[in-house]
TILUM-515078 format. One record per residue: residue number from 1; residue in one letter; x, y, z of N, C-alpha, C in turn. Coordinates in Angstrom, 1 decimal, padded with zeros to 4 digits, always signed. Atoms other than C-alpha are relative to their C-alpha. Layout:
<site nr="NUM" rest="a" n_east="X" n_north="Y" n_up="Z" ca_east="X" ca_north="Y" ca_up="Z" c_east="X" c_north="Y" c_up="Z"/>
...
***
This chain:
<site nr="1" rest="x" n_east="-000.8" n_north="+001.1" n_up="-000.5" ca_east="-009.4" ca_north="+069.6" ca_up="+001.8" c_east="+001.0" c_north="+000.6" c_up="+001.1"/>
<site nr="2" rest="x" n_east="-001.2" n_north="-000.4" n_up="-001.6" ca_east="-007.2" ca_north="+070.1" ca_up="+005.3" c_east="+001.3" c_north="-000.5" c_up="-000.4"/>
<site nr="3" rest="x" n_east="-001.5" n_north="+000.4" n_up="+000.4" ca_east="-003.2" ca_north="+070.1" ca_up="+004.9" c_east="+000.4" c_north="-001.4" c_up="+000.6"/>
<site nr="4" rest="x" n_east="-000.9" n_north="+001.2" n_up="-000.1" ca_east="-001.6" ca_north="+066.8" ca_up="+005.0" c_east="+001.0" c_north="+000.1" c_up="+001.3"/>
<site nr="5" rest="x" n_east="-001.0" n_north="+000.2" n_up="-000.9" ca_east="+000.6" ca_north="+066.2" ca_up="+008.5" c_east="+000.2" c_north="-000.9" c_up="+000.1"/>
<site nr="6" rest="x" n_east="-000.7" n_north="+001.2" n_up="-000.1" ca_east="+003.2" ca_north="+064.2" ca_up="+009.4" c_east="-000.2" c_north="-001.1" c_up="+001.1"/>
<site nr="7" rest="x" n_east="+000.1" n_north="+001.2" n_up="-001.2" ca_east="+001.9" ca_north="+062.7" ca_up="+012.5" c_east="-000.9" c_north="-000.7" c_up="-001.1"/>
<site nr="8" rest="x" n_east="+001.0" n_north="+000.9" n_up="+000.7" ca_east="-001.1" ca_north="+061.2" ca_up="+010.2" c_east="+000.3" c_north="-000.5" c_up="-000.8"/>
<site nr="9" rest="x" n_east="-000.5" n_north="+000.6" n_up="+001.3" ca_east="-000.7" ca_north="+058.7" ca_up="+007.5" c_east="-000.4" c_north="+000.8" c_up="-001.0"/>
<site nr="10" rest="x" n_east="-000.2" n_north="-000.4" n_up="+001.4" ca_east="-000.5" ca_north="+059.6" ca_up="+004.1" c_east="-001.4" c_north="-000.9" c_up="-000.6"/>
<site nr="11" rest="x" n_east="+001.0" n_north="+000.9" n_up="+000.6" ca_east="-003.9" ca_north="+059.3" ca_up="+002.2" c_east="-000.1" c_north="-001.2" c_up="-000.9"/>
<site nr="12" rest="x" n_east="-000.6" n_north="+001.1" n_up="+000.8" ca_east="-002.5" ca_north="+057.8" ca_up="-000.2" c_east="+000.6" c_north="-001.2" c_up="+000.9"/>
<site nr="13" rest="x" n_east="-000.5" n_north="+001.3" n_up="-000.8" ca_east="-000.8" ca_north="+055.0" ca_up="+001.8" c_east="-001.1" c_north="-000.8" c_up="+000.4"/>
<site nr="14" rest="x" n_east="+000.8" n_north="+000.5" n_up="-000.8" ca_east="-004.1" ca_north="+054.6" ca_up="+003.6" c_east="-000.9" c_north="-000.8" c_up="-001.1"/>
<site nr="15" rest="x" n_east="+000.8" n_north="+000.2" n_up="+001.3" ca_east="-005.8" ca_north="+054.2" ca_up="-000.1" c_east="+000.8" c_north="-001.4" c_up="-000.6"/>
<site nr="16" rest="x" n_east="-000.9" n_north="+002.1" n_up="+000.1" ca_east="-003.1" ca_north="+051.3" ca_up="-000.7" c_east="-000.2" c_north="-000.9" c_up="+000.8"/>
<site nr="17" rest="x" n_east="+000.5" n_north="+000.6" n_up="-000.9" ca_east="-003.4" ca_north="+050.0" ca_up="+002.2" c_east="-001.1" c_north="-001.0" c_up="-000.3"/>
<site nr="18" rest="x" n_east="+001.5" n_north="+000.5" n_up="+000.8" ca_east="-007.1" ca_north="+049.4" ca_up="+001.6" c_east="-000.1" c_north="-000.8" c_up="-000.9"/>
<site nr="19" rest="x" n_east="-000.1" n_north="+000.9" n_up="+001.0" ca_east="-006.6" ca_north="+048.0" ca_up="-001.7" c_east="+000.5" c_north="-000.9" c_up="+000.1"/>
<site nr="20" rest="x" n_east="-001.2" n_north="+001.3" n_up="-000.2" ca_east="-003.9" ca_north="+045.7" ca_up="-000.7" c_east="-000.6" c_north="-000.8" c_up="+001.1"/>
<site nr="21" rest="x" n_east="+000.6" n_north="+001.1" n_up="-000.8" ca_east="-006.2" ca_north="+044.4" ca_up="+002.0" c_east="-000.5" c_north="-001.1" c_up="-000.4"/>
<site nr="22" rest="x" n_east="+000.6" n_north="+001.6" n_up="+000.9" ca_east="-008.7" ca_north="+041.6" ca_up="-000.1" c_east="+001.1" c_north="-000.4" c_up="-000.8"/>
<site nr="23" rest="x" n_east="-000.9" n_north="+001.1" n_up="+000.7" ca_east="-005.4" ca_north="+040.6" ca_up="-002.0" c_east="+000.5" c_north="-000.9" c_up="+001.1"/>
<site nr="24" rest="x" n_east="-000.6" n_north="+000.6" n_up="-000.9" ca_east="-003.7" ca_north="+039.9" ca_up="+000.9" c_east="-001.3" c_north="-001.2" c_up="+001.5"/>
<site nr="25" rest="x" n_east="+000.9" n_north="+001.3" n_up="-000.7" ca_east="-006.7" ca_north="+038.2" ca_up="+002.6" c_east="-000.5" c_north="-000.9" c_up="-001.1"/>
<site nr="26" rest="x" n_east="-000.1" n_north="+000.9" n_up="+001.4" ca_east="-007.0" ca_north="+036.5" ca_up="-000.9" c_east="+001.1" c_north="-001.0" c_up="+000.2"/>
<site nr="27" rest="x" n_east="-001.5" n_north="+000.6" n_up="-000.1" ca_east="-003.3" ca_north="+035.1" ca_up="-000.3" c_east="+000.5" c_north="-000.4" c_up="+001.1"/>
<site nr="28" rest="x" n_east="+000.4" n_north="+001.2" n_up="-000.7" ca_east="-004.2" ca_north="+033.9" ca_up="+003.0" c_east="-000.8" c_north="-000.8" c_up="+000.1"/>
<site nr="29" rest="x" n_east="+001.2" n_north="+001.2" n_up="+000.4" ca_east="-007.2" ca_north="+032.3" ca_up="+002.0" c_east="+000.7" c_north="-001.6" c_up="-000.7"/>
<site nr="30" rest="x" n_east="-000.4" n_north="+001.3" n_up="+001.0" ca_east="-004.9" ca_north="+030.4" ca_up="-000.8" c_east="+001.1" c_north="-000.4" c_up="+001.0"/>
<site nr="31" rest="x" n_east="-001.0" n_north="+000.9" n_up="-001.1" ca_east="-001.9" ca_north="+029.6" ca_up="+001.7" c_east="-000.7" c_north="-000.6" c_up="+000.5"/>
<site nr="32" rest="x" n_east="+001.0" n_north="+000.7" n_up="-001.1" ca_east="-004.9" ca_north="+028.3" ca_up="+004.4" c_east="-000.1" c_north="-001.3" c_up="-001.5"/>
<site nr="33" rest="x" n_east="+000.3" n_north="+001.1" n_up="+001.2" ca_east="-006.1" ca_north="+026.3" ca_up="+001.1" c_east="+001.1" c_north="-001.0" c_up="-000.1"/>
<site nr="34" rest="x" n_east="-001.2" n_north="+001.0" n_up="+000.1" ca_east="-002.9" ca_north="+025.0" ca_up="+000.3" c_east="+000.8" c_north="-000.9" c_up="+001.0"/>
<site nr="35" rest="x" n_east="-000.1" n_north="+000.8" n_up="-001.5" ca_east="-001.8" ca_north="+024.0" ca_up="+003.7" c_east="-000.7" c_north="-001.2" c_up="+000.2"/>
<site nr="36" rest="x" n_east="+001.6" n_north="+001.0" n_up="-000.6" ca_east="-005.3" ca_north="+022.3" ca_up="+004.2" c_east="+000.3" c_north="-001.3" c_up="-001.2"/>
<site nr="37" rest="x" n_east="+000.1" n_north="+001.1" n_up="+000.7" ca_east="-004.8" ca_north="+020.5" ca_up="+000.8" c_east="+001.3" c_north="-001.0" c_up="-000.4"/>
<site nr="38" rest="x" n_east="-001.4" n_north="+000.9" n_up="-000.3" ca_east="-000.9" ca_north="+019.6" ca_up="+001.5" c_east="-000.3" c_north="-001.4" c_up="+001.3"/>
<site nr="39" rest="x" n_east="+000.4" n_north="+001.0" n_up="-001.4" ca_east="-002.5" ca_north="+017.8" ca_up="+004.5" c_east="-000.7" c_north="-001.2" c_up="-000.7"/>
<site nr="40" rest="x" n_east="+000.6" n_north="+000.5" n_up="+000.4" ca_east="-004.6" ca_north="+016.2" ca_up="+002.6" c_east="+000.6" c_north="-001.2" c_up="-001.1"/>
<site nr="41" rest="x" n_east="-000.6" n_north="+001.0" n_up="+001.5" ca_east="-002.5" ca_north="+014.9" ca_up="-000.2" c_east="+000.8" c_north="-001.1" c_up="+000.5"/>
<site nr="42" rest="x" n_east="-001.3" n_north="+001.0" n_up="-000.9" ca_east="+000.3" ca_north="+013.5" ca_up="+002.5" c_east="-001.3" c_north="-000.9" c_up="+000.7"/>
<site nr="43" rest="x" n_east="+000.8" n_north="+000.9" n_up="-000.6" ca_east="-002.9" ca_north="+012.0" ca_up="+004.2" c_east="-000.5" c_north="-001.5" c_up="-001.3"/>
<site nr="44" rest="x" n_east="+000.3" n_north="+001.1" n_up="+000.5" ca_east="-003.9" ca_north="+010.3" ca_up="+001.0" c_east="+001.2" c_north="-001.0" c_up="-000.5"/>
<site nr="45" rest="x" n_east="-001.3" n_north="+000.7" n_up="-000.1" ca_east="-000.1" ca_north="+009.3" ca_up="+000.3" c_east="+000.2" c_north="-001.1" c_up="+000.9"/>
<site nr="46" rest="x" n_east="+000.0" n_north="+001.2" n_up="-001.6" ca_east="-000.4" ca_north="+007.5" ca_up="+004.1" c_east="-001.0" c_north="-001.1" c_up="-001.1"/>
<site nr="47" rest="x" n_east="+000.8" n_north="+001.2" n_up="+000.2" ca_east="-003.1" ca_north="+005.7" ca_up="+002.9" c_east="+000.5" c_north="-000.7" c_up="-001.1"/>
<site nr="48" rest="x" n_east="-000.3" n_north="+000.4" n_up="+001.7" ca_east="-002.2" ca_north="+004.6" ca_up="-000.8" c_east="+001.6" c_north="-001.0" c_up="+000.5"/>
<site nr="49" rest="x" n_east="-001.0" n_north="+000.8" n_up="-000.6" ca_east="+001.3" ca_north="+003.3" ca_up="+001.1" c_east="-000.5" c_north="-000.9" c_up="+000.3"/>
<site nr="50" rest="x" n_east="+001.3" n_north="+000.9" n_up="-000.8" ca_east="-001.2" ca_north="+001.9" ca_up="+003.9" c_east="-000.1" c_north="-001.6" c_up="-000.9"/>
<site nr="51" rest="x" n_east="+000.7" n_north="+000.7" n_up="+001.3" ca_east="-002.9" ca_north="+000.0" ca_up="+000.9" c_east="+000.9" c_north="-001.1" c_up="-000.6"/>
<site nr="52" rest="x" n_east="-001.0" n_north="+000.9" n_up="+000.8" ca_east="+000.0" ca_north="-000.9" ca_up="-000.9" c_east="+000.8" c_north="-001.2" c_up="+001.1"/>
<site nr="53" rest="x" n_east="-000.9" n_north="+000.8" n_up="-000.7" ca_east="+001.6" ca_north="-002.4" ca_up="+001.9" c_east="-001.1" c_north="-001.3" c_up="+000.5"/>
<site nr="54" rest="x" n_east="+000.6" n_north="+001.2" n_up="+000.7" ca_east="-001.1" ca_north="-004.4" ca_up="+002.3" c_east="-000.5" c_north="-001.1" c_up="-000.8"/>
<site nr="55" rest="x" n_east="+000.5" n_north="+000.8" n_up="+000.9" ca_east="-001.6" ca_north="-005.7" ca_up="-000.8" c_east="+001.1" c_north="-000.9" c_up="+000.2"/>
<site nr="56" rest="x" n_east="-000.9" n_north="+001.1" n_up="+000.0" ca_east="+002.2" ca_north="-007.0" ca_up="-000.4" c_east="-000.1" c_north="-001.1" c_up="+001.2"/>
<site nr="57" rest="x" n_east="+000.2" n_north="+001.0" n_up="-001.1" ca_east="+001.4" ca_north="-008.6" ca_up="+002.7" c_east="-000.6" c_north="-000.8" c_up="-000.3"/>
<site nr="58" rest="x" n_east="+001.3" n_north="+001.3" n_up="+000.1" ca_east="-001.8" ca_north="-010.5" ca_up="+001.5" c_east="+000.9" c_north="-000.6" c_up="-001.5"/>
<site nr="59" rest="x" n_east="-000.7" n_north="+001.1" n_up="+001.2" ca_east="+000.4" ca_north="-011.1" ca_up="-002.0" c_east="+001.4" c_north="-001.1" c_up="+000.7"/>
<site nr="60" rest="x" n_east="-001.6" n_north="+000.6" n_up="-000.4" ca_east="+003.4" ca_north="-012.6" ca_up="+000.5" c_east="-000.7" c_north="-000.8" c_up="+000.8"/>
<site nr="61" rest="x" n_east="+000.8" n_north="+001.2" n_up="-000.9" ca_east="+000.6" ca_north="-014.7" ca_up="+002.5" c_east="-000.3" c_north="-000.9" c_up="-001.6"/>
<site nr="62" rest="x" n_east="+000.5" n_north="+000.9" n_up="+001.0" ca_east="-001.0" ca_north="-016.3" ca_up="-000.8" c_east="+001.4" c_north="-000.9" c_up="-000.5"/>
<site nr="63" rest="x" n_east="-001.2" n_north="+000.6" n_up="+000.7" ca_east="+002.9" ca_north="-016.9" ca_up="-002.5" c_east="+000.3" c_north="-001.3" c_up="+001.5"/>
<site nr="64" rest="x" n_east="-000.3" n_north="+001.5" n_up="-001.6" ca_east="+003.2" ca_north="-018.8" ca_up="+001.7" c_east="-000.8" c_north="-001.4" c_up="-000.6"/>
<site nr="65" rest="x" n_east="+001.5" n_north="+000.9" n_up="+000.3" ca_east="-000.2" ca_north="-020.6" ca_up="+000.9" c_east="+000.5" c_north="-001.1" c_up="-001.2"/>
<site nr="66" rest="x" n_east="-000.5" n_north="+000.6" n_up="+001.0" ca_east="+000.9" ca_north="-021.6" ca_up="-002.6" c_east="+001.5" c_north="-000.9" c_up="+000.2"/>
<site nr="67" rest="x" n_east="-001.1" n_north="+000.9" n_up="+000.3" ca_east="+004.5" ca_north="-022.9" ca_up="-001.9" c_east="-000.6" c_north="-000.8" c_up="+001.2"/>
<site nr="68" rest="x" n_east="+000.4" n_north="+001.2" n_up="-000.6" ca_east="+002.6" ca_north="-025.1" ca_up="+001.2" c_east="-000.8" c_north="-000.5" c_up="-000.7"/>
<site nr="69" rest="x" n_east="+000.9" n_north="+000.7" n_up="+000.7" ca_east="+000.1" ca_north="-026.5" ca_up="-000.9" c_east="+001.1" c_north="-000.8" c_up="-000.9"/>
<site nr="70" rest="x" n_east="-001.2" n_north="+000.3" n_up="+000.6" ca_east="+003.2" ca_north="-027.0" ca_up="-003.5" c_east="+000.6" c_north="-001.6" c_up="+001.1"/>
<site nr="71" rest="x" n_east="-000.7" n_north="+000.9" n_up="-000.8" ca_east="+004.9" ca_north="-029.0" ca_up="-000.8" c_east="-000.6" c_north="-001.2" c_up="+000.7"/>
<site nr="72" rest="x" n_east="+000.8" n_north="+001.0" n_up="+000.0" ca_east="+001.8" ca_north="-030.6" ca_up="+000.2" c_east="-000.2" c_north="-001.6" c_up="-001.1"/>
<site nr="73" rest="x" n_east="+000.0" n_north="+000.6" n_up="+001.2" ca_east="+001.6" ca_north="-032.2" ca_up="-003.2" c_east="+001.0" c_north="-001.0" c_up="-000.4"/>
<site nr="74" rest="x" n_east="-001.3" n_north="+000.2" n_up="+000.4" ca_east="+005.1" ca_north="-033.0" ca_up="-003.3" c_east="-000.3" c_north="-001.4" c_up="+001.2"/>
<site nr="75" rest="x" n_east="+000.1" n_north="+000.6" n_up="-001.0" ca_east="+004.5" ca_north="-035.1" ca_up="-000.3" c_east="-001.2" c_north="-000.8" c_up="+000.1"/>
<site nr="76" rest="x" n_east="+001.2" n_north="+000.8" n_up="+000.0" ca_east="+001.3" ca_north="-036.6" ca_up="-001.4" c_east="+000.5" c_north="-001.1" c_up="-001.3"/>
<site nr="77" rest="x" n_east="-000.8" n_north="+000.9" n_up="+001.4" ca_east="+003.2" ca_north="-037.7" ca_up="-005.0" c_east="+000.9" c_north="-001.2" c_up="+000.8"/>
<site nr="78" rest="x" n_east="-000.8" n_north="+000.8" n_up="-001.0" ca_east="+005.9" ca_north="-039.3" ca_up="-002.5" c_east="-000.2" c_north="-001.0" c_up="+000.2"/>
<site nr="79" rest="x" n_east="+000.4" n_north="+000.5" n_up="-000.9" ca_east="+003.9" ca_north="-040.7" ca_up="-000.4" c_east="-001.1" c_north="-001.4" c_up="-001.3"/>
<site nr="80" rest="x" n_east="+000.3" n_north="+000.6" n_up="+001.0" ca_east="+002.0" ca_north="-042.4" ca_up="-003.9" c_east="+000.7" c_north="-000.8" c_up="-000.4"/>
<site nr="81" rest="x" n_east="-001.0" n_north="+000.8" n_up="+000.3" ca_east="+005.1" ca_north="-043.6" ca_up="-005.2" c_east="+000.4" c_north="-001.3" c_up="+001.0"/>
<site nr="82" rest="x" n_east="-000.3" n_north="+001.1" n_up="-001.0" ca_east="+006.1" ca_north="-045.5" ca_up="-001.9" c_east="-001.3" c_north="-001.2" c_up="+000.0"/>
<site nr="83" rest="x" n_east="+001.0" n_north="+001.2" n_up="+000.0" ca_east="+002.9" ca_north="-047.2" ca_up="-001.9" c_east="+000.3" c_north="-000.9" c_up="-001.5"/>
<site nr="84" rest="x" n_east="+000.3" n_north="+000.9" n_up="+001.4" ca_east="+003.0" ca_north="-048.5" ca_up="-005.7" c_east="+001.5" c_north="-000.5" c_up="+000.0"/>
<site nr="85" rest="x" n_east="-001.2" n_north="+001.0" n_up="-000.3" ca_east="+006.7" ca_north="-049.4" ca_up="-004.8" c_east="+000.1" c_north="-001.0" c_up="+000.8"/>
<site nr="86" rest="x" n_east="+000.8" n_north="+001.5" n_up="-001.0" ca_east="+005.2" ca_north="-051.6" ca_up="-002.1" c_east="-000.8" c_north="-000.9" c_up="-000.6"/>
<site nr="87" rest="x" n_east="+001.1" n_north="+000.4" n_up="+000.3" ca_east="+002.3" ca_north="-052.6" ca_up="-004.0" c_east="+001.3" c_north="-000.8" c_up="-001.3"/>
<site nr="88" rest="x" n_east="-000.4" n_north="+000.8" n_up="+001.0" ca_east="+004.9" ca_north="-053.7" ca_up="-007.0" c_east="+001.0" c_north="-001.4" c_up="+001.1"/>
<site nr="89" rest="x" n_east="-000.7" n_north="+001.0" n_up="-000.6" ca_east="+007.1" ca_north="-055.7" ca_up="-004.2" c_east="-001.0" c_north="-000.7" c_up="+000.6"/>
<site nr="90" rest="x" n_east="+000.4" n_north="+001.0" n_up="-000.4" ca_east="+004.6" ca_north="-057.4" ca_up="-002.7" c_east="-000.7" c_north="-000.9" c_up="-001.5"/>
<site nr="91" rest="x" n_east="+000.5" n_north="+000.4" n_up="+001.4" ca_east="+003.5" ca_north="-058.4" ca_up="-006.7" c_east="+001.3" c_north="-001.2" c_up="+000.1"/>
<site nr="92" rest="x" n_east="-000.9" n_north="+000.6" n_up="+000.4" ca_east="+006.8" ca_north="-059.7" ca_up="-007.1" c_east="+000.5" c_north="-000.8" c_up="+000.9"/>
<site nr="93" rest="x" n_east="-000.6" n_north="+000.9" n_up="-001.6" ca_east="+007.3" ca_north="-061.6" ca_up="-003.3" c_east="-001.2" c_north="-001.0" c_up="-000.8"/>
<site nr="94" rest="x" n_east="+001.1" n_north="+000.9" n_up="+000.4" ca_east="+003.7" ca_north="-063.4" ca_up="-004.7" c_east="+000.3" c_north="-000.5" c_up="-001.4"/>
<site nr="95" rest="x" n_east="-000.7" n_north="+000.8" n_up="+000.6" ca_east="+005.3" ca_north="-064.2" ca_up="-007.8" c_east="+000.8" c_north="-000.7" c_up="+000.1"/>
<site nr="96" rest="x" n_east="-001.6" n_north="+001.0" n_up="-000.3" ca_east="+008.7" ca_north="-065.9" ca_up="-006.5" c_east="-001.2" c_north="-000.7" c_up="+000.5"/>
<site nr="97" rest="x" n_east="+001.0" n_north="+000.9" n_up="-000.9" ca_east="+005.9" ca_north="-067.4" ca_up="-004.0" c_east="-000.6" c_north="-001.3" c_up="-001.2"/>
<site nr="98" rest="x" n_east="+000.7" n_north="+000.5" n_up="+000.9" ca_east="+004.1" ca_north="-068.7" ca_up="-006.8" c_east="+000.9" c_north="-001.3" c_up="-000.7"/>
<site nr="99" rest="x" n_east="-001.7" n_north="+000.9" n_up="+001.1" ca_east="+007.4" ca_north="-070.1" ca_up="-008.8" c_east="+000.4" c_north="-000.7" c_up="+001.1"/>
<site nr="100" rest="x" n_east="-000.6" n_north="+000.6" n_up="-000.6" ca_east="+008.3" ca_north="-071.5" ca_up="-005.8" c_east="-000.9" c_north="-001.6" c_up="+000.0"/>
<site nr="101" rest="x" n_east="+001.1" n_north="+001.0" n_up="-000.5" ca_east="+005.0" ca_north="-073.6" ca_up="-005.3" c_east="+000.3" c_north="-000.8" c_up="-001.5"/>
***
């Protein structure tokens, strides 16, 4: 074996080195990984918001839908009553009529 100088690294170092290489490309494989699957999660978060905010939208069209219909109703009952309040007054104009004759 040839003596050790200080311009050259230290075998040893070089021997660590070495070994510490596949960890350390191990531990940027898992940062790349994690990165990639942080993207991913915030991406499915977008959507799942996305989603949800749709659903409130189409549940705040239907609750629209429902109180017009509601108010439809309301205005068709109304509009029932007025007539059978008509229909009872002209009952009761052809009665006097009647009593009169």
């Amino acid at each position: 074996m040839r003596p050790y100088q200080d311009a050259e690294p230290h075998p040893d170092a070089v021997a660590a080195a070495a070994a510490a290489a596949p960890a350390a490309a191990a531990v940027a494989v898992a940062v790349a990984a994690a990165v990639t699957a942080s993207g991913g999660v915030e991406r499915r978060n977008k959507q799942q918001q996305q989603q949800q905010q749709r659903q409130q939208q189409q549940q705040q069209q239907q609750q629209q839908q429902q109180q017009q219909q509601q108010q439809q109703q309301q205005q068709q009952q109304q509009q029932q009553q007025q007539q059978q309040q008509q229909q009872q007054q002209q009952q009761q104009q052809q009665q006097q009529q009647q009593q009169q004759q």
